[in-house]
MDAnalysis code that builds the backbone (N, CA, C; Angstrom):
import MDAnalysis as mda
import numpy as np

u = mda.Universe.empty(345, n_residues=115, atom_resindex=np.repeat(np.arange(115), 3), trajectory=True)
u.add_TopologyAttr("name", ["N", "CA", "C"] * 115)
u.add_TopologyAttr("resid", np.arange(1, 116))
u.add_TopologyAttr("resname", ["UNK", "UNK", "UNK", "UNK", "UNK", "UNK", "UNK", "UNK", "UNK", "UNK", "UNK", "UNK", "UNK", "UNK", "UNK", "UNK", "UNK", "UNK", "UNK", "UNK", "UNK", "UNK", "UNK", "UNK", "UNK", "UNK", "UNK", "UNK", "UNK", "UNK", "UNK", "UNK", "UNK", "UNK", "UNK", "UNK", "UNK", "UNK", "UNK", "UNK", "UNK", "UNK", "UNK", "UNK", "UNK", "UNK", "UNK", "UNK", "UNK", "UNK", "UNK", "UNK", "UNK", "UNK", "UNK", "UNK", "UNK", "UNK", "UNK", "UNK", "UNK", "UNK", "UNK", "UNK", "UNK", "UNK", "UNK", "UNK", "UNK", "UNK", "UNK", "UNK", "UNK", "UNK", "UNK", "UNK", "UNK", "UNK", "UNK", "UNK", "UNK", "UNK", "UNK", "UNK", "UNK", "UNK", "UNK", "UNK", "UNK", "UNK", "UNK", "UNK", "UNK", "UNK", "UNK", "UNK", "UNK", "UNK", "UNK", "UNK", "UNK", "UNK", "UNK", "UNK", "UNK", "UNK", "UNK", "UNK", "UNK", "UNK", "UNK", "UNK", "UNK", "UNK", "UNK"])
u.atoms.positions = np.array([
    [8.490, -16.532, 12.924],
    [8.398, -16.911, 11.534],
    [9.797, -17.243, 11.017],
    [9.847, -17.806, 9.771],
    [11.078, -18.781, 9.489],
    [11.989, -17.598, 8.976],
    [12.844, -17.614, 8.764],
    [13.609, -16.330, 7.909],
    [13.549, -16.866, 6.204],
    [13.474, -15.524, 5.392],
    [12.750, -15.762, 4.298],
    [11.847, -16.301, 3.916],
    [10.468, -15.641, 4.530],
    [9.194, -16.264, 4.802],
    [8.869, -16.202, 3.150],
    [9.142, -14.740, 2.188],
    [8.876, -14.288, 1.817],
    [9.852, -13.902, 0.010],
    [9.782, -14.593, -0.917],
    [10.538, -14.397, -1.671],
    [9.803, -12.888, -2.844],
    [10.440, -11.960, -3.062],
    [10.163, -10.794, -3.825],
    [10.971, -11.227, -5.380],
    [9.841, -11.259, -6.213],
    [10.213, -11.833, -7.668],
    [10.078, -10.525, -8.948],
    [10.744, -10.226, -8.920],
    [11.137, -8.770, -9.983],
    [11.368, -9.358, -10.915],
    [10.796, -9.214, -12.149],
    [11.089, -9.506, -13.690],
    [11.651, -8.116, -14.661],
    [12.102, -8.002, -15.205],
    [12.498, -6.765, -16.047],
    [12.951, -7.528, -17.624],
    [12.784, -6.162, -18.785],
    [13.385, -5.790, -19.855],
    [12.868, -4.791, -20.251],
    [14.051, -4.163, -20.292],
    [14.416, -2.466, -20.669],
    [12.930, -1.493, -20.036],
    [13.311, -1.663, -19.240],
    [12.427, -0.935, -18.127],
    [13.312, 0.512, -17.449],
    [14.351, 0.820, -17.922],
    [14.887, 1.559, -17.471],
    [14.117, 2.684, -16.808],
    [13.299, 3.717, -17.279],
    [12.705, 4.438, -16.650],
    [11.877, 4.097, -15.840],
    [11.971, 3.020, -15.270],
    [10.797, 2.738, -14.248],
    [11.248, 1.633, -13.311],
    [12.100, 1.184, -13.648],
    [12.953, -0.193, -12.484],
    [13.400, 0.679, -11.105],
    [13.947, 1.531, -10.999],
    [14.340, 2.376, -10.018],
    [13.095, 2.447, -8.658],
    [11.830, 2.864, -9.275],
    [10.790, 3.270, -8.379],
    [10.413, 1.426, -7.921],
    [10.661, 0.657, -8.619],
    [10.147, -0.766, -8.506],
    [10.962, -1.221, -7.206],
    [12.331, -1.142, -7.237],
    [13.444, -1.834, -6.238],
    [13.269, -0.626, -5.514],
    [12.889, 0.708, -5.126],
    [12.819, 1.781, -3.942],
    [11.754, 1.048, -2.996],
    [10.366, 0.214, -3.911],
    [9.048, 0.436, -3.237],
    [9.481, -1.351, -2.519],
    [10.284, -2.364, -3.195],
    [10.638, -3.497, -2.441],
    [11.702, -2.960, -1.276],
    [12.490, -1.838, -1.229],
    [13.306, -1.896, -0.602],
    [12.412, -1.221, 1.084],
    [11.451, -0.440, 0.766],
    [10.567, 0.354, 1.454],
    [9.599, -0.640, 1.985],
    [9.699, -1.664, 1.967],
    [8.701, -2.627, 2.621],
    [9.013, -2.639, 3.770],
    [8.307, -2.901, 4.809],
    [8.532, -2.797, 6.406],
    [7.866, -3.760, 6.991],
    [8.591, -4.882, 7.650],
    [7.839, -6.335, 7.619],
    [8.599, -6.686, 9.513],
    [7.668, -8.081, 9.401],
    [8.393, -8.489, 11.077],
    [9.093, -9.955, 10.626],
    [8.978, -9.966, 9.379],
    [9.957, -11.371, 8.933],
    [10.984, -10.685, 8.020],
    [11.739, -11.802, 7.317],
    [12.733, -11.337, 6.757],
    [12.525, -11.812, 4.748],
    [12.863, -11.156, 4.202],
    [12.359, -11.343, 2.846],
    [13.673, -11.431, 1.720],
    [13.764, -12.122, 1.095],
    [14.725, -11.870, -0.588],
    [14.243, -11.828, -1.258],
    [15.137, -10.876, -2.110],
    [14.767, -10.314, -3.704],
    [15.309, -11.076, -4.729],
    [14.201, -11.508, -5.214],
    [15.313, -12.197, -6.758],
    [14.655, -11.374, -7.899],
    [15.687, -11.369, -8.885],
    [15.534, -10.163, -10.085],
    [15.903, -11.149, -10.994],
    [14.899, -11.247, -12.351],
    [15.393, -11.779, -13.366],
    [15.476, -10.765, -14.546],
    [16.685, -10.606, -14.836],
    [16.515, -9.579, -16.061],
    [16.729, -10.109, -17.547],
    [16.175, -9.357, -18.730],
    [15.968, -11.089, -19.817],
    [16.753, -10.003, -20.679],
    [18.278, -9.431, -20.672],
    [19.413, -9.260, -21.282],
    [19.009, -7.492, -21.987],
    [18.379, -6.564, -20.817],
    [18.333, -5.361, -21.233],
    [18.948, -4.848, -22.081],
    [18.713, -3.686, -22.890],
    [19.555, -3.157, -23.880],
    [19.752, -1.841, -23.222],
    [18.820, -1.483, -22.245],
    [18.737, -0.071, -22.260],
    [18.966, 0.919, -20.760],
    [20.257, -0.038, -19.974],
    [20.828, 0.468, -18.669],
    [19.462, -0.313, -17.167],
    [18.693, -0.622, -17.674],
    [18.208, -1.616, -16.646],
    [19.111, -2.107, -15.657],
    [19.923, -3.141, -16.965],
    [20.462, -4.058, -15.904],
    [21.522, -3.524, -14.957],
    [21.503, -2.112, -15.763],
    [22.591, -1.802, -14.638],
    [22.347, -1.214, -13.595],
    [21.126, -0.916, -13.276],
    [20.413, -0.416, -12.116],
    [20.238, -1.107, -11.346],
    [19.844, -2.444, -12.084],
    [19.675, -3.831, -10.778],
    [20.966, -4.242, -10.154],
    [22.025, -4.304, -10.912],
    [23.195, -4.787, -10.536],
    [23.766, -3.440, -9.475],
    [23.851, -2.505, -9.664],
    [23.852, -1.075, -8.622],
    [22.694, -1.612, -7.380],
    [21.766, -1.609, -7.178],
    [20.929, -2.075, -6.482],
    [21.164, -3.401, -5.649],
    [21.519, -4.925, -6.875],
    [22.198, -5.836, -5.582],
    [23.302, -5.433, -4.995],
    [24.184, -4.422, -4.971],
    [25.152, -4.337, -4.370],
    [25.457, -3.689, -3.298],
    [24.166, -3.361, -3.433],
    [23.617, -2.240, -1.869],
    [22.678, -3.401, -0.685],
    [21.918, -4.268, -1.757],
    [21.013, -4.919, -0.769],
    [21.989, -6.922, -0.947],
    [22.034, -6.813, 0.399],
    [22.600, -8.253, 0.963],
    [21.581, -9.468, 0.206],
    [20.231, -8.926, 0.564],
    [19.353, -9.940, 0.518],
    [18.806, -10.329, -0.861],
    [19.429, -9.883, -2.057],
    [18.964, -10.109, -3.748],
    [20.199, -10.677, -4.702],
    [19.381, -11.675, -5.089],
    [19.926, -12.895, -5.866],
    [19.332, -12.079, -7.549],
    [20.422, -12.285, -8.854],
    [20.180, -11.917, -10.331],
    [20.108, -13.170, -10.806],
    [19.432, -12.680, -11.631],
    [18.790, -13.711, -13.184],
    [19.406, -13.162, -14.118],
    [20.830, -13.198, -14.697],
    [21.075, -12.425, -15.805],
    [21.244, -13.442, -16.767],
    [20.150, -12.665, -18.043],
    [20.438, -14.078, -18.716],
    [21.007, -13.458, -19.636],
    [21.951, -13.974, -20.012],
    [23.159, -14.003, -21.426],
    [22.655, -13.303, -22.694],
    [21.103, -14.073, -23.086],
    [20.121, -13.552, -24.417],
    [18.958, -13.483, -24.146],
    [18.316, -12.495, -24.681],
    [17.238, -12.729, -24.560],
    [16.603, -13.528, -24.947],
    [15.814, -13.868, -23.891],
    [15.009, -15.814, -23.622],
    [13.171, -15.117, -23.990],
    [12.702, -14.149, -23.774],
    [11.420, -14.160, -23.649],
    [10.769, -13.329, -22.445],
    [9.590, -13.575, -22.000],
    [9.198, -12.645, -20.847],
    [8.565, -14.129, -19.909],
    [8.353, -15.515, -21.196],
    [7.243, -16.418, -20.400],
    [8.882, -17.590, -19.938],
    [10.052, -17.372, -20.732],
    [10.724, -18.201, -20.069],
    [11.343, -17.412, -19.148],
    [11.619, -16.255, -19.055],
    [12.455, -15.208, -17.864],
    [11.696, -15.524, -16.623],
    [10.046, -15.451, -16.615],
    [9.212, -15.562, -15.905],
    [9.477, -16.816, -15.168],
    [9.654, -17.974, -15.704],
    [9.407, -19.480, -15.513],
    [10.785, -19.108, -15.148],
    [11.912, -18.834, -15.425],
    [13.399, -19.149, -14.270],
    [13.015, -18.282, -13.093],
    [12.431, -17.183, -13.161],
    [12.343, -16.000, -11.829],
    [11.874, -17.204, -10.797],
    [10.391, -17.797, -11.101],
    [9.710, -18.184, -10.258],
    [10.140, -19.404, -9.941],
    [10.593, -20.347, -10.771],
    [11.229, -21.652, -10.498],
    [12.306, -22.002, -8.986],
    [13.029, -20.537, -8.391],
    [14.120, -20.187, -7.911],
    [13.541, -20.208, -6.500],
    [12.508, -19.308, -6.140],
    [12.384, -19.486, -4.498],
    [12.349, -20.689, -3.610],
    [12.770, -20.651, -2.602],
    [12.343, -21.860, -1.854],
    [11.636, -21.629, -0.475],
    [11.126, -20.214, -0.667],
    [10.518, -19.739, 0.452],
    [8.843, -19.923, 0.230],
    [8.165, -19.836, 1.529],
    [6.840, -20.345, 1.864],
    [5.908, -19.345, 0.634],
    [6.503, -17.993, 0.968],
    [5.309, -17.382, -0.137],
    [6.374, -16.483, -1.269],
    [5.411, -16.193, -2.411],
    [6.571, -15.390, -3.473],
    [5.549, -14.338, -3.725],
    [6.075, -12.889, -4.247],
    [5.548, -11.905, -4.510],
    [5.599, -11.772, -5.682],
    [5.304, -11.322, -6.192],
    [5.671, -10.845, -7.911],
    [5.457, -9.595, -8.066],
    [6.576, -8.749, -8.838],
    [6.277, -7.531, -9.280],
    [7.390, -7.175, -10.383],
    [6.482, -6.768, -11.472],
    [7.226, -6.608, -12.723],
    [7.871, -5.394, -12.441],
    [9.229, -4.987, -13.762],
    [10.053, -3.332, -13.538],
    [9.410, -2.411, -13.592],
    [7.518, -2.590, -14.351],
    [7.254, -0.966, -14.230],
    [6.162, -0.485, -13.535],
    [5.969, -1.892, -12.640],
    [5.217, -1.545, -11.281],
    [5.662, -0.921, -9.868],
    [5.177, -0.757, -9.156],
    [5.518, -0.491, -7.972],
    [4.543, -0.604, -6.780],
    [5.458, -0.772, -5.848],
    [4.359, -0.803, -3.882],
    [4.258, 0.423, -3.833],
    [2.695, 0.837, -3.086],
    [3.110, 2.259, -2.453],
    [2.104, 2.052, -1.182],
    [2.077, 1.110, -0.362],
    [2.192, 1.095, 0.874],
    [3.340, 0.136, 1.425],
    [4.342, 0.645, 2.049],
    [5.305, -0.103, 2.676],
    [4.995, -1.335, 3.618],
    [3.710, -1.676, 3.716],
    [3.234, -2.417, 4.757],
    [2.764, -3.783, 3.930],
    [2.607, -3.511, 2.654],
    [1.731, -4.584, 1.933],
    [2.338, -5.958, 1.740],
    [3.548, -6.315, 1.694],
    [4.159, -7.656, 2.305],
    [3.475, -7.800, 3.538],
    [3.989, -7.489, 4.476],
    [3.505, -7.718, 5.934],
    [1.982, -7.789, 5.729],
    [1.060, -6.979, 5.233],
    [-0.684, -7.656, 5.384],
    [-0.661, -8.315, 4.731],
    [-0.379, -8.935, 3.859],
    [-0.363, -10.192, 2.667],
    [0.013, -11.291, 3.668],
    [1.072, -11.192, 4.001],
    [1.626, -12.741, 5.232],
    [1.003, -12.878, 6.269],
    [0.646, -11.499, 6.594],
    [-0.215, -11.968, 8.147],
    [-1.705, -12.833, 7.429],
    [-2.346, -11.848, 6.740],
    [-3.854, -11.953, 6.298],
    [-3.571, -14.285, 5.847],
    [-2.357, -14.353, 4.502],
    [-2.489, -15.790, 4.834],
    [-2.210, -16.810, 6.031],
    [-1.314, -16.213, 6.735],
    [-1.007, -16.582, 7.916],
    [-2.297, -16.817, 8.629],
    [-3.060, -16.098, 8.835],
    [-4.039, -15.983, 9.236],
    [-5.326, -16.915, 9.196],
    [-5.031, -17.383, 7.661],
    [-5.803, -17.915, 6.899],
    [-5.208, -19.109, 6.237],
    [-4.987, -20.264, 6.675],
    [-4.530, -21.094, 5.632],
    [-5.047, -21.692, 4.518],
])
């Protein structure tokens, strides 16, 4: 499979109590391809962004959306997704989370599988 089969699309604002478990459960994914994270954050007030920015600096593979002002959730959305150039994109907002580490990997195989 191609490298960055798989683009992971994180949206946030002021998600602070809950962005942490969001980037643990992308980082906890366990795949046989290779995946990037892009994070758009729409100008937190409330230490978010600084969790994400702590977070890209640990992971090689995540690109930021920091936007200057806050733009919205439907234009933050529309730059997050506009950005990949990989075959498939994930989406997961700051106050969601994965809790099977495998669920990238059955998602790609299952379309893989299935065109």
């Amino acid at each position: 499979m191609p490298k960055n089969l798989v683009s992971v699309c994180l949206i946030t604002y002021n998600q602070n109590a809950f962005v942490s478990d969001a980037l643990n459960s992308i980082a906890a994914q366990k795949t046989t391809f290779d995946f990037d994270i892009l994070i758009a954050d729409d100008c937190s007030t409330d230490g978010t962004k600084q969790k994400v920015l702590e977070f890209s600096k640990k992971s090689s593979n995540t690109s930021l959306i920091l936007q200057k002002k806050n733009i919205g959730a439907a234009k933050n959305h529309i730059d997050l997704i506009s950005t990949p150039k990989t075959k498939y994109i994930a989406c997961l907002e700051g106050d969601d989370y994965w809790t099977d580490p495998y669920k990238l990997q059955k998602q790609v195989d299952y379309l893989e599988a299935n065109p």
